[in-house]
mmCIF file of the N, C-alpha and C atoms, coordinates in Angstrom:
data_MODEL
# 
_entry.id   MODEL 
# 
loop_
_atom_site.group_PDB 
_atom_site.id 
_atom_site.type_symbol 
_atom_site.label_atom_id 
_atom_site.label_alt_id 
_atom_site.label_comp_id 
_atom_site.label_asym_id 
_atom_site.label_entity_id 
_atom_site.label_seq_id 
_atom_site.pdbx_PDB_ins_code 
_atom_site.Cartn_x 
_atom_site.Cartn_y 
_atom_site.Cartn_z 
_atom_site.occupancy 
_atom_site.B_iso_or_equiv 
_atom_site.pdbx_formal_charge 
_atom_site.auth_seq_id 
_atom_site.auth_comp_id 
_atom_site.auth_asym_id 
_atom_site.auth_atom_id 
_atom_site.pdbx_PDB_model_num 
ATOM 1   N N  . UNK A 1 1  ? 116.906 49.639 101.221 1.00 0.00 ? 1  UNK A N  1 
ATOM 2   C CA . UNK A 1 1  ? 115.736 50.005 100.469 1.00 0.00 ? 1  UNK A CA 1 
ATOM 3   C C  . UNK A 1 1  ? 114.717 48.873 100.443 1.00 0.00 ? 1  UNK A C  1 
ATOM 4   N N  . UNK A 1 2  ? 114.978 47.401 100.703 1.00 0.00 ? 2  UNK A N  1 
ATOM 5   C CA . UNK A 1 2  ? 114.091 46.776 100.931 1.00 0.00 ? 2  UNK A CA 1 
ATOM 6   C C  . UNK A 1 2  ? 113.607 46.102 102.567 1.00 0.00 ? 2  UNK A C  1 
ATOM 7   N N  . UNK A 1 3  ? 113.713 46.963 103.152 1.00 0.00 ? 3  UNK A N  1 
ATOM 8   C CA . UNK A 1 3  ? 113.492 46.898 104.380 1.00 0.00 ? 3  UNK A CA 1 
ATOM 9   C C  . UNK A 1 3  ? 111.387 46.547 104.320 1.00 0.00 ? 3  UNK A C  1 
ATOM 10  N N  . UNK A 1 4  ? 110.742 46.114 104.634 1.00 0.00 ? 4  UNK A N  1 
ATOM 11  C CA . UNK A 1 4  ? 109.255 46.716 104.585 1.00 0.00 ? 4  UNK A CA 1 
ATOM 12  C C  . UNK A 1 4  ? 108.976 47.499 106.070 1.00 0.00 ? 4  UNK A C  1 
ATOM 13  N N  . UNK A 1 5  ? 108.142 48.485 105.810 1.00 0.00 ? 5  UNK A N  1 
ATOM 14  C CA . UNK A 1 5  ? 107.624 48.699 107.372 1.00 0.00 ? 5  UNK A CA 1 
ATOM 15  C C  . UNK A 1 5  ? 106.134 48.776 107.381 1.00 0.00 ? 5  UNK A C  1 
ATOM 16  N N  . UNK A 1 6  ? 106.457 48.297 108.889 1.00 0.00 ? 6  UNK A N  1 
ATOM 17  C CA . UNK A 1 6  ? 104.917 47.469 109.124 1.00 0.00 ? 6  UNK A CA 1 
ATOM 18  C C  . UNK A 1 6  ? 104.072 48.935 109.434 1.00 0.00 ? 6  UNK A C  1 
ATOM 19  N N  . UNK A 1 7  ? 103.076 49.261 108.651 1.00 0.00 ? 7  UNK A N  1 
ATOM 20  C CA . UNK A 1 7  ? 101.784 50.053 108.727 1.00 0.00 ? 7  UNK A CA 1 
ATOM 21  C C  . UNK A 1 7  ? 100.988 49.413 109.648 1.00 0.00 ? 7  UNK A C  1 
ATOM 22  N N  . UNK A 1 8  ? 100.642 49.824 110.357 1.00 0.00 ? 8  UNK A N  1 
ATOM 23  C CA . UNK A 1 8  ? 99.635  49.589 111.347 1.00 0.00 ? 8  UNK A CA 1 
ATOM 24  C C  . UNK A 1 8  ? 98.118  49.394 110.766 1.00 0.00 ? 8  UNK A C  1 
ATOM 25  N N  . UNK A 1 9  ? 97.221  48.736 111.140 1.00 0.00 ? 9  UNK A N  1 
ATOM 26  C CA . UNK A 1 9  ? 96.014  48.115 110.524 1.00 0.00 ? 9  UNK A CA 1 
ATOM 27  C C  . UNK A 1 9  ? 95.003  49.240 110.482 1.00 0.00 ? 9  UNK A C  1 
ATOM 28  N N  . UNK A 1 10 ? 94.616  49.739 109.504 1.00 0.00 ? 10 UNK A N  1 
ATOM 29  C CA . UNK A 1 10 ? 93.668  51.103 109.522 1.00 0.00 ? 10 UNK A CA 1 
ATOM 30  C C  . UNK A 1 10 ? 94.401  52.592 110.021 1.00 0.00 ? 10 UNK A C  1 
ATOM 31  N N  . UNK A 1 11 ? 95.567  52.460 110.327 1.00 0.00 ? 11 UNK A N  1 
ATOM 32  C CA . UNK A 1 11 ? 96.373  54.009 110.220 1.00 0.00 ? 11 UNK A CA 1 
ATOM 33  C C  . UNK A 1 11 ? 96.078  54.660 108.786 1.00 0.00 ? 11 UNK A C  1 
ATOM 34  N N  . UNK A 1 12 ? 96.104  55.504 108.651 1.00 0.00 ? 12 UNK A N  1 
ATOM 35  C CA . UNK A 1 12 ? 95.582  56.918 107.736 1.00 0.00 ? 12 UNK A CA 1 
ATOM 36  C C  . UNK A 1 12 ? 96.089  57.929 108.191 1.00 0.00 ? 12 UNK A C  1 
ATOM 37  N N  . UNK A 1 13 ? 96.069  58.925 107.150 1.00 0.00 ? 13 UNK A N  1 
ATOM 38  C CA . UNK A 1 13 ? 97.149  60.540 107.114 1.00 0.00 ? 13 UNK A CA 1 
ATOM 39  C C  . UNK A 1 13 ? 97.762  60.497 106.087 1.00 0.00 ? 13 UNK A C  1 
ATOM 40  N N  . UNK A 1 14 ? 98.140  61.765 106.651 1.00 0.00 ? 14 UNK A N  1 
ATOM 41  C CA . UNK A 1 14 ? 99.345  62.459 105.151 1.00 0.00 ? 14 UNK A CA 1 
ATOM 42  C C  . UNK A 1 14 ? 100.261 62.317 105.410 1.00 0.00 ? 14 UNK A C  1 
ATOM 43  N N  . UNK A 1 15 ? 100.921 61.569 104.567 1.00 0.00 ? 15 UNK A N  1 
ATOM 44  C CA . UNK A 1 15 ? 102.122 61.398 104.341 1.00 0.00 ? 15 UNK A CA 1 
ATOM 45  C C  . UNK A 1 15 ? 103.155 62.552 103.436 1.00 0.00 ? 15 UNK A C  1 
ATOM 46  N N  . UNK A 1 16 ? 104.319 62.985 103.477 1.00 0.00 ? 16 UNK A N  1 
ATOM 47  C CA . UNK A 1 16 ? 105.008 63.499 102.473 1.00 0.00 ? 16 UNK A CA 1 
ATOM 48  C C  . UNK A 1 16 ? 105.802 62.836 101.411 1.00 0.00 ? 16 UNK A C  1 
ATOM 49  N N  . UNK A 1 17 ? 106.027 62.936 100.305 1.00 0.00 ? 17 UNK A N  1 
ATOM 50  C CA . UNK A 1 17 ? 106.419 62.946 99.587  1.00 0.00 ? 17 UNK A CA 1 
ATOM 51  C C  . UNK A 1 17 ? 107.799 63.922 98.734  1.00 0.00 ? 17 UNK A C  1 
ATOM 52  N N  . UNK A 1 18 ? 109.120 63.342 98.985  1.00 0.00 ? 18 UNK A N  1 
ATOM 53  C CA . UNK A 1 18 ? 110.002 64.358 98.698  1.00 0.00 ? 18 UNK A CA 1 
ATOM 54  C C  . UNK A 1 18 ? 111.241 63.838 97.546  1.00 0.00 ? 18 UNK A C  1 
ATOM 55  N N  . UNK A 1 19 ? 111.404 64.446 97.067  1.00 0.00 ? 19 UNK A N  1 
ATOM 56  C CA . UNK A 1 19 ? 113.240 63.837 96.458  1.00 0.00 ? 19 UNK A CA 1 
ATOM 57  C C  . UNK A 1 19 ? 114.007 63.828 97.496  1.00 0.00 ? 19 UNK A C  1 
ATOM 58  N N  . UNK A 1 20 ? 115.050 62.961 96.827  1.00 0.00 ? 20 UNK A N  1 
ATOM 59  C CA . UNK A 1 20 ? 116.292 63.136 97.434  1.00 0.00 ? 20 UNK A CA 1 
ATOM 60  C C  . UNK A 1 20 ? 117.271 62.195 96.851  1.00 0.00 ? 20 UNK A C  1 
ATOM 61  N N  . UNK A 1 21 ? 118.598 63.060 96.893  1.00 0.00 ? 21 UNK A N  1 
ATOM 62  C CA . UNK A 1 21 ? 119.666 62.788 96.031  1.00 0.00 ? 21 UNK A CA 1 
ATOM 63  C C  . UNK A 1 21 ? 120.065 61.592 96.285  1.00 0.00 ? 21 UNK A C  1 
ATOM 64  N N  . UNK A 1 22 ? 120.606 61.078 95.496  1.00 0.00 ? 22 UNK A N  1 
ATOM 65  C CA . UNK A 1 22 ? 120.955 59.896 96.218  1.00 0.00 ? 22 UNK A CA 1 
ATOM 66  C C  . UNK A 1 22 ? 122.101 59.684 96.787  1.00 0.00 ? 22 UNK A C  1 
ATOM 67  N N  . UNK A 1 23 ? 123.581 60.866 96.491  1.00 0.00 ? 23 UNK A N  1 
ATOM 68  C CA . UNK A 1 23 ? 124.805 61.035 97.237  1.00 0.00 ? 23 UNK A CA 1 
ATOM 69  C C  . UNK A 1 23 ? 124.282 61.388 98.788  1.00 0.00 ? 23 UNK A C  1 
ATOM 70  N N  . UNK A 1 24 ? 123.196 61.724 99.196  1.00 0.00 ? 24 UNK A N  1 
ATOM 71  C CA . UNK A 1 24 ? 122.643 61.918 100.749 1.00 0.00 ? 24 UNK A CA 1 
ATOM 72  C C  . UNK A 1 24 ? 122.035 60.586 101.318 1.00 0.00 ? 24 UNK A C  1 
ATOM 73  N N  . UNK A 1 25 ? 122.004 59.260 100.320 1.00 0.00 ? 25 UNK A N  1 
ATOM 74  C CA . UNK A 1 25 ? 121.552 58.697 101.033 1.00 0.00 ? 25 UNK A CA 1 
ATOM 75  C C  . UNK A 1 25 ? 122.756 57.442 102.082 1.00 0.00 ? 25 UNK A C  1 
ATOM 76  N N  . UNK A 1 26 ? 122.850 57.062 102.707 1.00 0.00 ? 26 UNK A N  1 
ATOM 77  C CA . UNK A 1 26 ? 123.392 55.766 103.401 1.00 0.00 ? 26 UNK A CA 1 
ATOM 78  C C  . UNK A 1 26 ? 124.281 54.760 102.197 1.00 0.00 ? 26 UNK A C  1 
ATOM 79  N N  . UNK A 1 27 ? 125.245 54.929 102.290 1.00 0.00 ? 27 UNK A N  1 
ATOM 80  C CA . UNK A 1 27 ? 125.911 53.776 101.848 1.00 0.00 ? 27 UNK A CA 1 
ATOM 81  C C  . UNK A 1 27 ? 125.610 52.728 101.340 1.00 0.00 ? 27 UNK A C  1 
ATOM 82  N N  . UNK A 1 28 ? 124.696 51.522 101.721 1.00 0.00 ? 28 UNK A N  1 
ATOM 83  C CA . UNK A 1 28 ? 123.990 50.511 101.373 1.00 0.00 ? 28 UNK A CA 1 
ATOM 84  C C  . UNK A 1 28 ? 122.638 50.744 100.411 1.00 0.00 ? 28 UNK A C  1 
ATOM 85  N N  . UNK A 1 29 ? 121.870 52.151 100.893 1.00 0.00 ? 29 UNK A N  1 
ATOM 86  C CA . UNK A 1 29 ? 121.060 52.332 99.884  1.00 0.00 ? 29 UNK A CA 1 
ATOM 87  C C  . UNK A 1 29 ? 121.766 53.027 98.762  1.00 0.00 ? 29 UNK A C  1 
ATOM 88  N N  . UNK A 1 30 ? 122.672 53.879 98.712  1.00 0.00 ? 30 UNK A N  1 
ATOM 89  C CA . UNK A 1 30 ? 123.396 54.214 97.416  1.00 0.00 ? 30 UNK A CA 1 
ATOM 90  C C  . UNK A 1 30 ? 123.904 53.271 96.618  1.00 0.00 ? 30 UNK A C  1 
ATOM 91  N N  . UNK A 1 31 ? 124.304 51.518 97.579  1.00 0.00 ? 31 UNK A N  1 
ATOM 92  C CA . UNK A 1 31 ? 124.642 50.558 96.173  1.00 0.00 ? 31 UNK A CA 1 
ATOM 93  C C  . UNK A 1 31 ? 123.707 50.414 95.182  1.00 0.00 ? 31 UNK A C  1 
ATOM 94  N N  . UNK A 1 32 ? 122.182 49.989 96.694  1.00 0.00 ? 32 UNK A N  1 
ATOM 95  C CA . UNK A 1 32 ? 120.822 49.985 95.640  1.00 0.00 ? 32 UNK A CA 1 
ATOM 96  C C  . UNK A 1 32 ? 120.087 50.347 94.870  1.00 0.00 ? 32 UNK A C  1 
ATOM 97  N N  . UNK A 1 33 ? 120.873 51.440 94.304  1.00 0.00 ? 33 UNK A N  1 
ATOM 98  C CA . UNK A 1 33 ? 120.007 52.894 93.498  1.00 0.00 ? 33 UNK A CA 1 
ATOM 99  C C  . UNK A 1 33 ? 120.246 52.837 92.205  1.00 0.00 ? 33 UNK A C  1 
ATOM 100 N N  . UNK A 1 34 ? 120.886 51.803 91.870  1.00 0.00 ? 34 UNK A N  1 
ATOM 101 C CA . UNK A 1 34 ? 121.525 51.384 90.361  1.00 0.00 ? 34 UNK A CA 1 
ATOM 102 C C  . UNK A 1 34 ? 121.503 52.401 89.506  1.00 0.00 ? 34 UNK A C  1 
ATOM 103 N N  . UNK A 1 35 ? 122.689 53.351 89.312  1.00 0.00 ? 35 UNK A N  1 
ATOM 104 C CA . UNK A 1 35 ? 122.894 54.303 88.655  1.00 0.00 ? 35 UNK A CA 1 
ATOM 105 C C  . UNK A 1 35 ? 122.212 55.653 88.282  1.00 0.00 ? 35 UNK A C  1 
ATOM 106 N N  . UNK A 1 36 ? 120.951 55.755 89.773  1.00 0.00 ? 36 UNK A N  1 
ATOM 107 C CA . UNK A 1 36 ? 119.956 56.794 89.794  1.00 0.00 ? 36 UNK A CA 1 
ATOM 108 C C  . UNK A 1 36 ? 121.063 58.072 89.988  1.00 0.00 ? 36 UNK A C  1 
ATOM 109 N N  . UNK A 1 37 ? 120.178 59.112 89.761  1.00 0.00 ? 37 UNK A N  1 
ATOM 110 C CA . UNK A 1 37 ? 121.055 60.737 90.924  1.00 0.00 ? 37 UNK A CA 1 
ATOM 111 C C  . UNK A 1 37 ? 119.096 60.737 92.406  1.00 0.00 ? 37 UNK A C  1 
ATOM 112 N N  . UNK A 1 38 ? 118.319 60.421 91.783  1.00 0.00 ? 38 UNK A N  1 
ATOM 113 C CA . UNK A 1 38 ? 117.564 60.817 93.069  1.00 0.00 ? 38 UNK A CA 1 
ATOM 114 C C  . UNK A 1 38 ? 116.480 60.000 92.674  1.00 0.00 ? 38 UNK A C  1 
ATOM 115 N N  . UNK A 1 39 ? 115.888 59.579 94.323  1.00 0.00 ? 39 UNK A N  1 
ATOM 116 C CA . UNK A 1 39 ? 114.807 58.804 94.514  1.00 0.00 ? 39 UNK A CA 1 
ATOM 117 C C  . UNK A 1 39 ? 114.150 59.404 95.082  1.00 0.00 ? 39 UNK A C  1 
ATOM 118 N N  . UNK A 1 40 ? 112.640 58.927 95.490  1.00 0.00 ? 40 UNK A N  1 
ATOM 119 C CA . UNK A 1 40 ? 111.778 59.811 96.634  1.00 0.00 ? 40 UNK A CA 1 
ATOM 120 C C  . UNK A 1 40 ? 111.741 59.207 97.668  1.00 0.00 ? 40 UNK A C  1 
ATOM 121 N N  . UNK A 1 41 ? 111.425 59.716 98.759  1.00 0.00 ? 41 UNK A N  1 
ATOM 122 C CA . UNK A 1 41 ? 111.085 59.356 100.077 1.00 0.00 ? 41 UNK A CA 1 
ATOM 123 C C  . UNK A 1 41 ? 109.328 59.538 100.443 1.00 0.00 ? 41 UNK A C  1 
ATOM 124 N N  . UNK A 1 42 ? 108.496 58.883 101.164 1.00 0.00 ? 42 UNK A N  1 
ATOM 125 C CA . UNK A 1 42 ? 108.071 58.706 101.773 1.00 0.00 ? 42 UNK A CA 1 
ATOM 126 C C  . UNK A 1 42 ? 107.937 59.277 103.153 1.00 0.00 ? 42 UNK A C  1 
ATOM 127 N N  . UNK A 1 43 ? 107.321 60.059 103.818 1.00 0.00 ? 43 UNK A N  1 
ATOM 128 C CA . UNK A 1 43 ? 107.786 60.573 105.352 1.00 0.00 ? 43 UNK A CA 1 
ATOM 129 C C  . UNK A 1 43 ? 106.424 60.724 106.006 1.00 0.00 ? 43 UNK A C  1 
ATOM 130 N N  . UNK A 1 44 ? 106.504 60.562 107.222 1.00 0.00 ? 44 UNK A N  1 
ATOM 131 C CA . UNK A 1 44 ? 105.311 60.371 108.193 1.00 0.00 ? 44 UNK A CA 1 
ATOM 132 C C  . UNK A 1 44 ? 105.182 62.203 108.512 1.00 0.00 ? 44 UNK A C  1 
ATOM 133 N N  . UNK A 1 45 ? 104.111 62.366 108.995 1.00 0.00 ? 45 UNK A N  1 
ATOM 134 C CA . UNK A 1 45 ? 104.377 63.875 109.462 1.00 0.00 ? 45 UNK A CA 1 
ATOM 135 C C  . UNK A 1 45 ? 105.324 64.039 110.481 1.00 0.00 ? 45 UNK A C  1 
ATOM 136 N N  . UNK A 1 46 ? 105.874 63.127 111.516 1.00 0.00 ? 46 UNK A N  1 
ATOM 137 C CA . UNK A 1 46 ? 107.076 63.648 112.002 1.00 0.00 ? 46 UNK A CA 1 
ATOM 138 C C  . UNK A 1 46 ? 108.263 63.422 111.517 1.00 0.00 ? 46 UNK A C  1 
ATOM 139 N N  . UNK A 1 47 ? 107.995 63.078 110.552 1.00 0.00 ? 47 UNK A N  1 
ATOM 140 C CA . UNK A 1 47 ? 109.503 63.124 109.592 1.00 0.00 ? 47 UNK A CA 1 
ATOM 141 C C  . UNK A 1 47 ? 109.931 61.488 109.682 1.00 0.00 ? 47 UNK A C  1 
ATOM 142 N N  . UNK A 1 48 ? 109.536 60.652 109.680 1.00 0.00 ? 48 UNK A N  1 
ATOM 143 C CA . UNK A 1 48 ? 110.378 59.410 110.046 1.00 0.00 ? 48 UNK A CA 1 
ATOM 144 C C  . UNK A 1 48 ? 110.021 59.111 108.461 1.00 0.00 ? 48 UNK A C  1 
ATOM 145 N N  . UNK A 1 49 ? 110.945 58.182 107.877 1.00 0.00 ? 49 UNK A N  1 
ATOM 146 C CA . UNK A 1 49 ? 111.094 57.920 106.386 1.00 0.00 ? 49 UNK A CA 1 
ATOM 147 C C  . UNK A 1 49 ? 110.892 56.650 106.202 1.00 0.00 ? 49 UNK A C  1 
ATOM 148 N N  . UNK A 1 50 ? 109.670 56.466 105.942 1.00 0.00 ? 50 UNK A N  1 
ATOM 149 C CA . UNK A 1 50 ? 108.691 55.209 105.834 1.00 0.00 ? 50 UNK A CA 1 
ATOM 150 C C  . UNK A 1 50 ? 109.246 54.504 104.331 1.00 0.00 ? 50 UNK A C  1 
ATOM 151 N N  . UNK A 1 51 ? 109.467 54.669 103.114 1.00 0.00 ? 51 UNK A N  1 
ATOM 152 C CA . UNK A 1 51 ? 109.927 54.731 102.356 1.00 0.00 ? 51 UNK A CA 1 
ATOM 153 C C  . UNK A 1 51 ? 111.061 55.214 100.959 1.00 0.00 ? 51 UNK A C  1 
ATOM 154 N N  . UNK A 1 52 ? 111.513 54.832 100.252 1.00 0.00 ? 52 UNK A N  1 
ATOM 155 C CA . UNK A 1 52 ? 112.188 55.091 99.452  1.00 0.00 ? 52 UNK A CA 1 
ATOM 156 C C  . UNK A 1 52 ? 112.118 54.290 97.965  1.00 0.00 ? 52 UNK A C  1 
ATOM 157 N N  . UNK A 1 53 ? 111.801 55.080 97.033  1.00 0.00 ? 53 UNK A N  1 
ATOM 158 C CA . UNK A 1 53 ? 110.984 54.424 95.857  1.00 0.00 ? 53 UNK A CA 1 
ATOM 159 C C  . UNK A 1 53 ? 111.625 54.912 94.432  1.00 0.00 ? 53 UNK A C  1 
ATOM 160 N N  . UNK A 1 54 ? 111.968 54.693 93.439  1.00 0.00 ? 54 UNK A N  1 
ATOM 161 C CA . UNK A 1 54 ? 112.554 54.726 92.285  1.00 0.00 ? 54 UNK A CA 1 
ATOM 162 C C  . UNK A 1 54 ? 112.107 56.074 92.010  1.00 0.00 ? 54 UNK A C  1 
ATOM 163 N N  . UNK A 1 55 ? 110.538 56.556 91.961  1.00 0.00 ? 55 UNK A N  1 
ATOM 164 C CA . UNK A 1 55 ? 110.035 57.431 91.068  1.00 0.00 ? 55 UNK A CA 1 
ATOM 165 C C  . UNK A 1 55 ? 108.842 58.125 91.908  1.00 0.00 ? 55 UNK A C  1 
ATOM 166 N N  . UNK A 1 56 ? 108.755 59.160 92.062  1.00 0.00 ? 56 UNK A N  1 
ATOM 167 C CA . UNK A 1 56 ? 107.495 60.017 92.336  1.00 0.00 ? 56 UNK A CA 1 
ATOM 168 C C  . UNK A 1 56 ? 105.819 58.828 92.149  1.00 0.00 ? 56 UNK A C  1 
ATOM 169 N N  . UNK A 1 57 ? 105.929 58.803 90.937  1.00 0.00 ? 57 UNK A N  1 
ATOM 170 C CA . UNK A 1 57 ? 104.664 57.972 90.766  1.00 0.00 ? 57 UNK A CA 1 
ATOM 171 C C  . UNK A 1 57 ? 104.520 57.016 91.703  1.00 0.00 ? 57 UNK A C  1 
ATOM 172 N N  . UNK A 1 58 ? 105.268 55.998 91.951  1.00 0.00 ? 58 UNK A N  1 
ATOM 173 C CA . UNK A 1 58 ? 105.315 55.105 92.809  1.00 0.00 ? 58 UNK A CA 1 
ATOM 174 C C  . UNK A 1 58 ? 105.265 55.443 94.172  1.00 0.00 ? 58 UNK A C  1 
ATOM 175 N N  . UNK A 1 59 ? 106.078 56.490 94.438  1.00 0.00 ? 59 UNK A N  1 
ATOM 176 C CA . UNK A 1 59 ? 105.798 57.047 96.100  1.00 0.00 ? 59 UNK A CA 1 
ATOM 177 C C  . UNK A 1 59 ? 104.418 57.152 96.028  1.00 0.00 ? 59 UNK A C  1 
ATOM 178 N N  . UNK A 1 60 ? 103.427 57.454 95.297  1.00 0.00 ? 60 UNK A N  1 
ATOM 179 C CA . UNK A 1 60 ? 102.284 58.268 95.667  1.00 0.00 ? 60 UNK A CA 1 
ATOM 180 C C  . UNK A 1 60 ? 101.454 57.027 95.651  1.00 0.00 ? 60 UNK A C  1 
ATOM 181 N N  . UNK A 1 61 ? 101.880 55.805 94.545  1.00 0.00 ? 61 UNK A N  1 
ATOM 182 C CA . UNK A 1 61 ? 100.966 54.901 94.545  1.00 0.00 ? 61 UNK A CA 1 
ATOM 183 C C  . UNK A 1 61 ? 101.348 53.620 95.817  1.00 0.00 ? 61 UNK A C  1 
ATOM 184 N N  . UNK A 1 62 ? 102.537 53.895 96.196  1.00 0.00 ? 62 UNK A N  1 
ATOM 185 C CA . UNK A 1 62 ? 102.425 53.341 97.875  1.00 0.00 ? 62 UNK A CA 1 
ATOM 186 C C  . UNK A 1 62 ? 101.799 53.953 98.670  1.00 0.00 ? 62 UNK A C  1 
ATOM 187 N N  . UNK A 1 63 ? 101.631 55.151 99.306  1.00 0.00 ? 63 UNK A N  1 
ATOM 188 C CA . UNK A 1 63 ? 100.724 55.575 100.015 1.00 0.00 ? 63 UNK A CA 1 
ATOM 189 C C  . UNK A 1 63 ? 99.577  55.455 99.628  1.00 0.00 ? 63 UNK A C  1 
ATOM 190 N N  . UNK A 1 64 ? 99.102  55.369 98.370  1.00 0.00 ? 64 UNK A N  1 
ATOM 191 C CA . UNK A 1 64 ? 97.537  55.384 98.341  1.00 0.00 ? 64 UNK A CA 1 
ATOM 192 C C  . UNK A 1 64 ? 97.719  53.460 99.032  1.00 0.00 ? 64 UNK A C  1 
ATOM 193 N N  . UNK A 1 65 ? 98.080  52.994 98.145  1.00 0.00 ? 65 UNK A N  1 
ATOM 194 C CA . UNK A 1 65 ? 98.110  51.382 98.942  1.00 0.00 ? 65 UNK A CA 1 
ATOM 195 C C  . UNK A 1 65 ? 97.893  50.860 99.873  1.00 0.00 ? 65 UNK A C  1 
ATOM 196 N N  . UNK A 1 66 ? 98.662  52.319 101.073 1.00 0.00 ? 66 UNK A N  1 
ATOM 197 C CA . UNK A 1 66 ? 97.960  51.618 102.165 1.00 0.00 ? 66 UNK A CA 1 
ATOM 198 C C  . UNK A 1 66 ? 97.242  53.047 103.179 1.00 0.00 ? 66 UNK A C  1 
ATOM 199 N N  . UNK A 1 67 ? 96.212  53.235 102.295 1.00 0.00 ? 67 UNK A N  1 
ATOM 200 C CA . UNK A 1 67 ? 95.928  54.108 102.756 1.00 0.00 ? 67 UNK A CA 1 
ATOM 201 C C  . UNK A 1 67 ? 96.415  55.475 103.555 1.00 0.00 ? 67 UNK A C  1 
ATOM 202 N N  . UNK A 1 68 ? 96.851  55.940 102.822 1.00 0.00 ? 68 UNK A N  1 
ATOM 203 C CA . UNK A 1 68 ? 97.486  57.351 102.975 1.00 0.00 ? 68 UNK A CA 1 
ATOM 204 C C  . UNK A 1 68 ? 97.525  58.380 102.260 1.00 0.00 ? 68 UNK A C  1 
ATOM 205 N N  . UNK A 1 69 ? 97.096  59.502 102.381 1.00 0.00 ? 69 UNK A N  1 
ATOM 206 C CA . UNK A 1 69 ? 96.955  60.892 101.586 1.00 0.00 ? 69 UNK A CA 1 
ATOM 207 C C  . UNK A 1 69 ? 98.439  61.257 101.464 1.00 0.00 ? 69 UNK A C  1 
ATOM 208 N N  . UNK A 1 70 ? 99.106  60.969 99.922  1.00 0.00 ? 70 UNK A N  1 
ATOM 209 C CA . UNK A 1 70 ? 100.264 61.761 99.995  1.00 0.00 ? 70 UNK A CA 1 
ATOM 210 C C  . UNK A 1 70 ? 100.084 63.364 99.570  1.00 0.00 ? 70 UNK A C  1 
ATOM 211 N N  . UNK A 1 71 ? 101.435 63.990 100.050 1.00 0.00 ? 71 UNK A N  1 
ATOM 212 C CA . UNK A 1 71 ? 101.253 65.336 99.474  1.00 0.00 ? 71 UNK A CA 1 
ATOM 213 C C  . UNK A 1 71 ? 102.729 65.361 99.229  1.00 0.00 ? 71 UNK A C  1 
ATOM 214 N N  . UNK A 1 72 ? 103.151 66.505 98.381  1.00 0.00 ? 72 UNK A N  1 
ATOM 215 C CA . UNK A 1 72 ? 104.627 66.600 97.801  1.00 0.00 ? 72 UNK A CA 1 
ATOM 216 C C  . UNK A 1 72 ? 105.185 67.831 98.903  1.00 0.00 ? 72 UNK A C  1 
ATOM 217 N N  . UNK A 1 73 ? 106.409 67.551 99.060  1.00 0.00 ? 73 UNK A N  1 
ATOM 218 C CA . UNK A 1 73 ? 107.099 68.603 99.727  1.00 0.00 ? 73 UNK A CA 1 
ATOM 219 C C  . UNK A 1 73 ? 108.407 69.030 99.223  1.00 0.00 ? 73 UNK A C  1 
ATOM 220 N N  . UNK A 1 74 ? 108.628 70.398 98.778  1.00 0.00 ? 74 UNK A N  1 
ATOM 221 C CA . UNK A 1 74 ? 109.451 70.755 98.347  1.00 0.00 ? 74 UNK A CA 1 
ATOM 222 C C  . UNK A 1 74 ? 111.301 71.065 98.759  1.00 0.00 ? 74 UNK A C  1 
# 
């Protein structure tokens, strides 16, 4: 979960925004989840998972950060 990934300089788009449980996530990020059930993800439109963030709010206020239109996906 603390991986950073490098955004490219002036990239823009929509990003998604989703839950997810945290028994689905990887082993190493399930140590890091300190007693959560679900975090959000972050996702590029082809699906690659740019992030993973404590709380909805925060997903949305990383993408605005670096410029990115989030939207929620159900």
């Amino acid at each position: 979960m603390n991986t950073e990934y490098d955004f490219e300089a002036g990239e823009t788009g929509i990003v998604y925004v989703r839950s997810v449980k945290v028994e689905d996530l990887p082993e190493d990020m399930r140590e890091q989840a300190e007693g959560l059930d679900t975090l959000y993800a972050v996702h590029s439109p082809d699906g690659e998972r740019l992030a993973v963030v404590r709380d909805r709010a925060l997903a949305f206020v990383l993408a605005r950060q670096n410029n990115m239109d989030p939207v929620t996906v159900h």
